[in-house]
C-alpha positions as CSV (number, residue, x, y, z in Angstrom):
1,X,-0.4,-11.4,25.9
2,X,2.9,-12.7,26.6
3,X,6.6,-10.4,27.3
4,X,8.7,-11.3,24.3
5,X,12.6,-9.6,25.0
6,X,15.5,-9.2,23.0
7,X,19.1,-10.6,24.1
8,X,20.3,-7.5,24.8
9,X,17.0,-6.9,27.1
10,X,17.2,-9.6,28.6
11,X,20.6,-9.3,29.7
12,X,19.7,-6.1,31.2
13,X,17.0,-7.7,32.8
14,X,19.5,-10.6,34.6
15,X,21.7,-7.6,36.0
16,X,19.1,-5.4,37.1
17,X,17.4,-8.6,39.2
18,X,18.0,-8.5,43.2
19,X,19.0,-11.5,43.4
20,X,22.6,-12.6,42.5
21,X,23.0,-14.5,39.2
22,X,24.0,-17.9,41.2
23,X,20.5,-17.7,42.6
24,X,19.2,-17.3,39.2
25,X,21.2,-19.9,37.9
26,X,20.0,-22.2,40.2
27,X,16.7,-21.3,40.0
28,X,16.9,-22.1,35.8
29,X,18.9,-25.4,36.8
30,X,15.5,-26.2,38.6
31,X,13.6,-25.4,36.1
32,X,15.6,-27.8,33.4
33,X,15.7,-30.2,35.6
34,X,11.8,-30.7,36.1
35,X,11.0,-30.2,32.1
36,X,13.7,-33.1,32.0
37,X,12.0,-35.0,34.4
38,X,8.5,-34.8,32.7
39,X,10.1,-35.5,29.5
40,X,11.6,-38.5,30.5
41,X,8.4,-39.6,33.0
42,X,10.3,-40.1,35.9
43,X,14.2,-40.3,37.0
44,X,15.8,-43.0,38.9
45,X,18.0,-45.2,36.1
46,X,17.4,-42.9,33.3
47,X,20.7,-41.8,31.6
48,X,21.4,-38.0,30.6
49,X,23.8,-36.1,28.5
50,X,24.3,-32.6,29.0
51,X,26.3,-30.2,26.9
52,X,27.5,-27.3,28.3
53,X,28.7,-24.4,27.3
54,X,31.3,-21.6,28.7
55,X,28.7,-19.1,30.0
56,X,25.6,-18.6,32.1
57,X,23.6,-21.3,29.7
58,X,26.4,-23.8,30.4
59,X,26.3,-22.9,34.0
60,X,22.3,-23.7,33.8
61,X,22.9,-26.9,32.4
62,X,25.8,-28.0,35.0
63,X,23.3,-26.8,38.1
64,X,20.3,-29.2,36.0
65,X,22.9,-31.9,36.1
66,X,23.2,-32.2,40.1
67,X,19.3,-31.6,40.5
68,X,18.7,-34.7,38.8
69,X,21.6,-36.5,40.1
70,X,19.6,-35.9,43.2
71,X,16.7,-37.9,41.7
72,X,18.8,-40.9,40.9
73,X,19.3,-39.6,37.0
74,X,22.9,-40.4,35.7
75,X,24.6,-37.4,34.1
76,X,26.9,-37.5,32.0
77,X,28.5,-33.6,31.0
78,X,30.4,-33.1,28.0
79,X,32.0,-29.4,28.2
80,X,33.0,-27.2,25.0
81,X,35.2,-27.2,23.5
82,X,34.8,-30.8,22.9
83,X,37.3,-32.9,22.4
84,X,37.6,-35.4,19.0
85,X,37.4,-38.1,21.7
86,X,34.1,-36.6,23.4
87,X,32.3,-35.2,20.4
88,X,32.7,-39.3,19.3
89,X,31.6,-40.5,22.6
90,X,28.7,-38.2,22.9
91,X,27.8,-38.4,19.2
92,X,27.5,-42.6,19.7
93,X,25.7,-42.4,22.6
94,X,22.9,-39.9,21.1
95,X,22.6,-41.6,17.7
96,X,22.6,-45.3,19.6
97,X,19.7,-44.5,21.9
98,X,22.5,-44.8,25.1
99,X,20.9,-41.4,26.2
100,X,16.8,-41.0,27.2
101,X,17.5,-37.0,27.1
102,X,20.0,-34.8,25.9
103,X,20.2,-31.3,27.5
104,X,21.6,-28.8,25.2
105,X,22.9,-25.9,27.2
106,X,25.8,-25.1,24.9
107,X,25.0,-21.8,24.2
108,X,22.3,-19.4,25.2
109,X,20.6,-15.9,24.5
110,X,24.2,-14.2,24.0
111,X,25.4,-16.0,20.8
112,X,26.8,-14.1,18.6
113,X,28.9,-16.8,16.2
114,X,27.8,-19.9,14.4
115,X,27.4,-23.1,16.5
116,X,29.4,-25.4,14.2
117,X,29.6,-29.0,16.2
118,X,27.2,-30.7,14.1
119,X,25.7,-32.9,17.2
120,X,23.4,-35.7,15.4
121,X,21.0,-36.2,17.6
122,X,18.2,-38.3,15.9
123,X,17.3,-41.3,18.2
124,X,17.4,-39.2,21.1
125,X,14.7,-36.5,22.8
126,X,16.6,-32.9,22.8
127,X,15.8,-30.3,26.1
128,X,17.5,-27.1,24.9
129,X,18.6,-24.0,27.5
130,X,16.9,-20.9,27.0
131,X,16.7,-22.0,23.3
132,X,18.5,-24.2,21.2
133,X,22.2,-23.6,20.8
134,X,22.5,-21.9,17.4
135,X,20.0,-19.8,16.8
136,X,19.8,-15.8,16.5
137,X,17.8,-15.3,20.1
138,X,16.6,-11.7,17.8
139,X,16.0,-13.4,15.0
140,X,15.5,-16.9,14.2
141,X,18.4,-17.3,12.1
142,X,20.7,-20.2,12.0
143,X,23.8,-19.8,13.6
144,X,25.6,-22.7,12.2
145,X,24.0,-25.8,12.5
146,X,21.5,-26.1,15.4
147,X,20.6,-29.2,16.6
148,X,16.1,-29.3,16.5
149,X,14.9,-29.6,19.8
150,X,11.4,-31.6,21.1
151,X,11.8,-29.0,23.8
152,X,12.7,-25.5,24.8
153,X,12.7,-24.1,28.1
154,X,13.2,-20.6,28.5
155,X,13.4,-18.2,31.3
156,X,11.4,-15.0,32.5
157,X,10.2,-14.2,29.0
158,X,10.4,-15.6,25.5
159,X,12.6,-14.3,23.1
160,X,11.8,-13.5,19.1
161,X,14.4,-16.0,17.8
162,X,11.6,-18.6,19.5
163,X,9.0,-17.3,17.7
164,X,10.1,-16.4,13.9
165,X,11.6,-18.8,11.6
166,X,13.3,-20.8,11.3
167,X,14.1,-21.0,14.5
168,X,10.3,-21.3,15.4
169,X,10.4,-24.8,14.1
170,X,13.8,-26.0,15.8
171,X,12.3,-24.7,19.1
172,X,9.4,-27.7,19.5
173,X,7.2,-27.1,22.6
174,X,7.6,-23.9,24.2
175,X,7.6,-23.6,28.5
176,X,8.5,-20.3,30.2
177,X,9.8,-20.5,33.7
178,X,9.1,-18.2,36.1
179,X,12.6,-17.5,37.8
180,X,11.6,-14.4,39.7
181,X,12.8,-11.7,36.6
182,X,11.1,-9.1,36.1
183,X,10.2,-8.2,32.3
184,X,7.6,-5.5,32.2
185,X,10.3,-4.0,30.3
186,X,9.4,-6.0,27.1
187,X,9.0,-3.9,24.1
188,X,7.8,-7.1,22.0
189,X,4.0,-9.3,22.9
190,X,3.3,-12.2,21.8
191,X,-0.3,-12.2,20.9
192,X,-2.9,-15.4,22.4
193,X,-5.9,-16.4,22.2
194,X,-7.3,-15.3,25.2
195,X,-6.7,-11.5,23.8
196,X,-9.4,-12.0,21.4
197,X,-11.7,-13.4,24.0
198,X,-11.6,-10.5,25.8
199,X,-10.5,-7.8,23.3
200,X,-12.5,-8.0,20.1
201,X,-15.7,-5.8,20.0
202,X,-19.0,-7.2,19.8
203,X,-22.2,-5.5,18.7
204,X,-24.5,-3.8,21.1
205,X,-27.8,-4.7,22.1
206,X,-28.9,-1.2,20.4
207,X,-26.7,-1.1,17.7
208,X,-28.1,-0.1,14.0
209,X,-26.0,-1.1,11.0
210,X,-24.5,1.9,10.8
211,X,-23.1,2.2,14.0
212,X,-20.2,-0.7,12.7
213,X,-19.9,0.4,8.8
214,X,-17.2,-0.7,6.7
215,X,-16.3,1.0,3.7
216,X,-14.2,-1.0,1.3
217,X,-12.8,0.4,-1.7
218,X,-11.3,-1.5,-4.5
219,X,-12.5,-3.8,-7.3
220,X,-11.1,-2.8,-10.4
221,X,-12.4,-4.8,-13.7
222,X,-11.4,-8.7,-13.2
223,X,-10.2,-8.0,-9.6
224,X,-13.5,-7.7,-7.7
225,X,-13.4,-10.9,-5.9
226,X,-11.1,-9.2,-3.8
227,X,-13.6,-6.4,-2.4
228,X,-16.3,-9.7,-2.2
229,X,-13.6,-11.3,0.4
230,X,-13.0,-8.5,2.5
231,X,-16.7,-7.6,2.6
232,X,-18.1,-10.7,3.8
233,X,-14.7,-11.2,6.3
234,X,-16.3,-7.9,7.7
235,X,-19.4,-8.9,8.1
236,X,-18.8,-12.1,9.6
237,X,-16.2,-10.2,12.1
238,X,-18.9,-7.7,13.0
239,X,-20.0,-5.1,10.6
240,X,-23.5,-3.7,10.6
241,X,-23.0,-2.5,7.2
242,X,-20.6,-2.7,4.3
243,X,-20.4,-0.1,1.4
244,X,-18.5,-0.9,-1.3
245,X,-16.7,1.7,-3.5
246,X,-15.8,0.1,-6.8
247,X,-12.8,1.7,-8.9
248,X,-13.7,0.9,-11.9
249,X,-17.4,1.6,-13.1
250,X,-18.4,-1.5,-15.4
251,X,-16.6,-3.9,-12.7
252,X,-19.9,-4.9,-11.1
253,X,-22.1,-4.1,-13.4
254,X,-21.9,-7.6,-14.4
255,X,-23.6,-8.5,-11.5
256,X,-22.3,-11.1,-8.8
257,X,-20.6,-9.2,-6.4
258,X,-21.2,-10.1,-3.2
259,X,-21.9,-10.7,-0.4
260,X,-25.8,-9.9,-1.3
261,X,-25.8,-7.9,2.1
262,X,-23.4,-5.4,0.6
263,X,-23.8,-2.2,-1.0
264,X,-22.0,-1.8,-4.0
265,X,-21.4,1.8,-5.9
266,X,-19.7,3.0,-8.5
267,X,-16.8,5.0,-7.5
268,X,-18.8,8.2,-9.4
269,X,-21.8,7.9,-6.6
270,X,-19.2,7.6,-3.5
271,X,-19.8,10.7,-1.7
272,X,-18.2,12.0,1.4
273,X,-20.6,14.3,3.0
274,X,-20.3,16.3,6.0
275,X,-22.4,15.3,8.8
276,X,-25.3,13.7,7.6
277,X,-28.1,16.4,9.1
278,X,-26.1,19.4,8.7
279,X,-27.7,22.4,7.2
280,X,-25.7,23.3,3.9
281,X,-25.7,26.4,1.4
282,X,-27.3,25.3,-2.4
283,X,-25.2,27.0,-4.7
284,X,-25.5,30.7,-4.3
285,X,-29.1,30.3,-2.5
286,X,-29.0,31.9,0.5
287,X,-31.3,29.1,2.1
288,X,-30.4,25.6,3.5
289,X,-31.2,22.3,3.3
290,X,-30.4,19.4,5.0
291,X,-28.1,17.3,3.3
292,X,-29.6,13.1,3.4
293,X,-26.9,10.6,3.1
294,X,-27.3,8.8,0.3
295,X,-26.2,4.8,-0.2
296,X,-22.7,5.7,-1.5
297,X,-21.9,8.6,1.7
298,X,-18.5,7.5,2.6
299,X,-18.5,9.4,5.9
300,X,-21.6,7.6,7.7
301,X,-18.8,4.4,8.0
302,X,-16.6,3.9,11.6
303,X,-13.6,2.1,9.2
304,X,-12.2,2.9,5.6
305,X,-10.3,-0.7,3.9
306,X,-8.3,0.6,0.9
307,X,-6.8,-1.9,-1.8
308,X,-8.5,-5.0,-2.2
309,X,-8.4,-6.2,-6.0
310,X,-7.4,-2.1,-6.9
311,X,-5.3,-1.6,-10.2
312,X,-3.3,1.4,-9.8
313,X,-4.6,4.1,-12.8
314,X,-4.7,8.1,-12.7
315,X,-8.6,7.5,-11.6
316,X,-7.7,4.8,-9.0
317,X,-5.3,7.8,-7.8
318,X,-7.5,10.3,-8.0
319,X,-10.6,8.3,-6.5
320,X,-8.3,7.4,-3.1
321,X,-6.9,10.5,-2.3
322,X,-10.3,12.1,-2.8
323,X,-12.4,10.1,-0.4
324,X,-9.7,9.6,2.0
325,X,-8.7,12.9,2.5
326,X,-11.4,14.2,4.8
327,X,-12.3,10.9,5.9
328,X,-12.0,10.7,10.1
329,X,-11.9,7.3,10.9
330,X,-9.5,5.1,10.6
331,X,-7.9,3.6,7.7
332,X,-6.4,-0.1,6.6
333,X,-4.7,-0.2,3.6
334,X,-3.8,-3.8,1.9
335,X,-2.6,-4.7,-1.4
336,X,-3.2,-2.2,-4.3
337,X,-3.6,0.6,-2.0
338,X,0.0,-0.1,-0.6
339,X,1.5,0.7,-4.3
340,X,4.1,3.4,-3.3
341,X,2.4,6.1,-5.8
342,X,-1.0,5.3,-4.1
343,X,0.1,5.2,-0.5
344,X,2.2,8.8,-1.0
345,X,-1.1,10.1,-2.4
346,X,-3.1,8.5,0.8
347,X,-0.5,10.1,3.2
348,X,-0.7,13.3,1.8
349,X,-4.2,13.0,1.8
350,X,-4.9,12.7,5.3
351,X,-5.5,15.1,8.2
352,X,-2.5,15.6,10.5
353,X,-4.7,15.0,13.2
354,X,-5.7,11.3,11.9
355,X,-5.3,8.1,13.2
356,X,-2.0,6.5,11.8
357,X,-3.2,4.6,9.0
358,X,-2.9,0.5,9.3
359,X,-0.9,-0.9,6.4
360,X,-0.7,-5.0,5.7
361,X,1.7,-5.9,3.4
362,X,3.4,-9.4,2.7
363,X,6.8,-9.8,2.3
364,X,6.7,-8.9,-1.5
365,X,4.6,-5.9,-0.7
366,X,6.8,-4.8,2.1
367,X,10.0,-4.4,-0.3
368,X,8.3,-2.7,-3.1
369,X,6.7,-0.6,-0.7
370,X,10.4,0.1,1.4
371,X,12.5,-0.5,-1.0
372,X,14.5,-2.7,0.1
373,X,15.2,-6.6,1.0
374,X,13.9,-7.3,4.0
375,X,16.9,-9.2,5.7
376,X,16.9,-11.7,8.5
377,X,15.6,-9.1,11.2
378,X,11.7,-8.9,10.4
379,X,11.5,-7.3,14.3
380,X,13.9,-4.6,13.3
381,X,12.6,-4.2,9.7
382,X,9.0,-3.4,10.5
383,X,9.5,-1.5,13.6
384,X,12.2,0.8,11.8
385,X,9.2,0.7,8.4
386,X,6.4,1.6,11.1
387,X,8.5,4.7,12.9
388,X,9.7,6.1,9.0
389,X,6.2,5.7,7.5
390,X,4.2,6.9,10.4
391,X,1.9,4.0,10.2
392,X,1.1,0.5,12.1
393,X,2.5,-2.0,9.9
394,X,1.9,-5.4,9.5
395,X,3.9,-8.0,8.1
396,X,2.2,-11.3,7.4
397,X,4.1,-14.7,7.2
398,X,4.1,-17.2,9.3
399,X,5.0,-15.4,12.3
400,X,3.1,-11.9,11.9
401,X,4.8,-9.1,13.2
402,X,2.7,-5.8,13.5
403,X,4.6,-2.6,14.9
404,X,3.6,0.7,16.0
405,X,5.2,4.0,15.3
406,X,5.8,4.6,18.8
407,X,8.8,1.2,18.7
408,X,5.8,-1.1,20.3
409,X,6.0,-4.7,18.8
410,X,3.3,-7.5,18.4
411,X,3.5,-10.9,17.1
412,X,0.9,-13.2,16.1
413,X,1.8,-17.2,15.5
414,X,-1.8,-18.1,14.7
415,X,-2.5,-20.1,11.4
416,X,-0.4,-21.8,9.2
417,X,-0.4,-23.1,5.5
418,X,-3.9,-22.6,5.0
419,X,-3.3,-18.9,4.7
420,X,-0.9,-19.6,2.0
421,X,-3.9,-19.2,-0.5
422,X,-5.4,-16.2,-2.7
423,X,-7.2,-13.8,-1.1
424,X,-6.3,-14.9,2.6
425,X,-4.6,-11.0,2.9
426,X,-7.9,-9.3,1.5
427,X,-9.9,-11.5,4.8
428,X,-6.9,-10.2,6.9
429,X,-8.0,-6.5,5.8
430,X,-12.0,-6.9,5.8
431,X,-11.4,-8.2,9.6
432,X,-9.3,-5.4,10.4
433,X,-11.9,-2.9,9.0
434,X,-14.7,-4.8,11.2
435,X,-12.5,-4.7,14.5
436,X,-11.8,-0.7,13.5
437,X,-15.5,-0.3,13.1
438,X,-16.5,-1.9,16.3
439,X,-14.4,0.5,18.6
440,X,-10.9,-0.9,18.4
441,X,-7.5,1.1,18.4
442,X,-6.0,0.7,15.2
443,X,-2.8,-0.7,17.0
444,X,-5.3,-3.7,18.8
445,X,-7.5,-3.6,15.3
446,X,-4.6,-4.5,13.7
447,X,-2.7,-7.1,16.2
448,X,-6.1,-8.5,17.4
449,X,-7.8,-9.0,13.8
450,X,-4.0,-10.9,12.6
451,X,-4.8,-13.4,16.0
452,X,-8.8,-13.8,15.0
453,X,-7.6,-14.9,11.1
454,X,-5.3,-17.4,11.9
455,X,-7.3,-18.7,14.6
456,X,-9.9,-19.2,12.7
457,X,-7.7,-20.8,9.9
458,X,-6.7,-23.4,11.9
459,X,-10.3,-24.8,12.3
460,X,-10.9,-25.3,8.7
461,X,-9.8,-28.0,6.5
462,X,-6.4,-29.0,6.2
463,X,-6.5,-29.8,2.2
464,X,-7.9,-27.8,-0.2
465,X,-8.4,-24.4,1.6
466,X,-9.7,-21.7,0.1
467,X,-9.8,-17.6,1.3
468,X,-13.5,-18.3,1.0
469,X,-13.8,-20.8,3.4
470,X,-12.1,-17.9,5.7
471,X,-15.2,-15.7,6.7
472,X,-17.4,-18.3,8.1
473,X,-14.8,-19.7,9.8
474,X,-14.2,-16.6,11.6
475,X,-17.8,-16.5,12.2
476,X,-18.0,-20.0,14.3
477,X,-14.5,-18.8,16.4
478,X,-16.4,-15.6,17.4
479,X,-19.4,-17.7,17.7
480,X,-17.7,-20.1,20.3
481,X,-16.0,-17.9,22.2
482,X,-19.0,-16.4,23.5
């Protein structure tokens, strides 16, 4: 997991440092000046055009400029403000191809008003300073007009407005350079690959299917494809077991509903027993019997996924807040469970001393559910969502952003548009539910499970992909990372 920082962070960060900020600067200029020097496969007799700015990024540009003078590279600096005689010279030169690189040090973490000089850069290969002038460093957000770079190096620790659109796509590849800060400060991680390696639970050599049950409840009438997806995502991601609580009692009686591994009940058989070999009174007989868990007992699953394909009614209502109200493990809810008048009755539902429950909403979810438009801040949105609800939310888009209650911040950048499909959130919950049933923290269930789905994404096909395609896929990841 990589530090993510905010501006205001990192400017902490650069004051709090031992070392004086001319030694940092110089130690950045370094920096610029090798990813400039790999970009342009070599130095001596290339040509260079720097724009820098009035603050510490234009001083990190100026410092690049005399390391690769150094290495035979001819610089040419233009300084803000420009000029109307340098803004033409420089535009010329980076539209004609004069220039092999141009070094865009204009403006850095601390922008605060649109960058408005419009540089056209098209025939030339951009190296921007800490990220490209123009963009929100919190955000993503355009700050004028930003000029796309092939290349961003950044320093210490990378920043959100990297990560989140749009700025995510004007950033192009990505290096962090260590300068000596330190940034165990970060309140933001950026999730990788390597977290799921060595995070996600696997099943133990002695396991029974019990020991990773999943409980999904959903599938009203014409909606039970949803409960099929999340039920076979959490099988594929690990579940022994998978009971599945239907809302609505014709839904499967159809037949159909899969996967054929799954056990599917009517919401009137769903029981939620106490422990499964406890001795209980029979009505008013003073002798006991042992109670036997029967195929619907709620409470012999590790995970609870509310939502999938659930039409909100009085008995959808009354069926959620029932179960979930003595269940003790913990609890994803995704689409029709995160209906405001279904999630108040979830809430209200659970014991104080329960895990905070793990909601996914997209962006059309999260509003209904807040509110409220979601504005250019997603950081900010769903870390203020996650401390006001009590819960771990998590947004999904593009860049996912999953928050804790407690201000802790993950992002996840894996996937793409092959999520953009029906039924990619309901595999988003199902692997959640698996992860939560294997042993995970619902704050790592949740982060960990967002990194394993658009992993796994990214291996199927690029046309055509459906949410189906989704569980096997995450199959053959798991299956290769071992």
């Amino acid at each position: 997991m990589r530090p993510v920082v905010t501006a205001k962070q990192m400017k902490a960060i650069d004051n709090d440092a031992p070392e004086s900020i001319s030694e940092l600067i110089e130690r950045a200029g370094w920096a610029t000046a090798k990813a400039a020097l790999t970009m342009m496969g070599g130095g001596y007799g290339r040509r260079v055009a720097v724009l820098a700015g009035t603050g510490n990024n234009g001083k990190d540009g100026l410092s690049a400029a005399r390391f690769l003078a150094h290495r035979g590279v001819l610089c040419e600096v233009f300084s803000l403000p420009l000029s109307d005689r340098d803004w033409g010279m420089l535009t010329a030169g980076l539209v004609g191809g004069v220039y092999d690189l141009f070094i865009d040090a204009a403006v850095g973490t601390g922008a605060t008003r649109p960058f408005d000089e419009g540089i056209e850069c098209r025939n030339t290969p951009v190296l921007a300073v800490d990220l490209p002038s123009g963009i929100d460093a919190n955000t993503g957000q355009f700050l004028g007009n930003p000029a796309a770079a092939d290349r961003t190096i950044t320093f210490g620790a990378l920043k959100p407005g990297l990560l989140l659109p749009p700025g995510r796509w004007s950033a192009g590849e990505v290096e962090i350079a260590d300068i000596g800060l330190d940034c165990s400060r970060a309140g933001i991680g950026l999730l990788e690959p390597g977290d799921v390696a060595t995070g996600w639970p696997y099943r133990e050599p002695e396991a029974h299917k019990w020991r990773h049950a999943v409980a999904v409840i959903g599938g009203s009438t014409g909606m039970t494809g949803a409960v099929t997806l999340a039920s076979e995502a959490a099988f594929r991601a690990g579940a022994g077991h998978v009971l599945q609580v239907l809302a609505d009692e014709s839904a499967g009686a159809a037949g159909g509903l899969g996967p054929v591994e799954a056990v599917a009940v009517p919401a009137s058989r769903a029981t939620l027993s106490e422990l499964q070999d406890r001795p209980v009174k029979r009505n008013n007989d003073r002798s006991t019997v042992t109670r036997v868990a029967g195929a619907g007992d709620v409470s012999r699953c590790r995970s609870l996924v509310v939502g999938p394909g659930l039409a909100v009614s009085v008995g959808a209502l009354d069926l959620v807040s029932a179960l979930v109200a003595d269940f003790r493990g913990p609890v994803v809810v995704d689409a029709g469970g995160l209906d405001p008048r279904v999630l108040e009755r979830i809430q209200r539902s659970r014991p104080e001393y329960a895990d905070p429950l793990i909601l996914t909403p997209h962006e059309g979810e999260f509003e209904r559910l807040t509110g409220s438009k979601l504005g250019p801040d997603r950081v900010r949105a769903v870390r203020r969502t996650a401390v006001t609800l009590e819960c771990i939310v998590l947004l999904k888009g593009p860049t996912t952003v999953i928050a804790h209650p407690d201000g802790r911040v993950l992002l996840s950048m894996a996937g793409d548009e092959r999520l953009a499909t029906a039924g990619s959130g309901d595999v988003l919950a199902g692997i959640i539910g698996a992860g939560l049933a294997g042993g995970l923290v619902p704050w790592m269930a949740a982060g960990l499970g967002a990194e394993l789905h658009g992993r796994a994404a990214i291996e199927g096909r690029k046309a055509g992909a459906m949410a189906s395609d989704l569980p096997g896929l995450v199959a053959d990841y798991l299956d290769g990372l071992r």
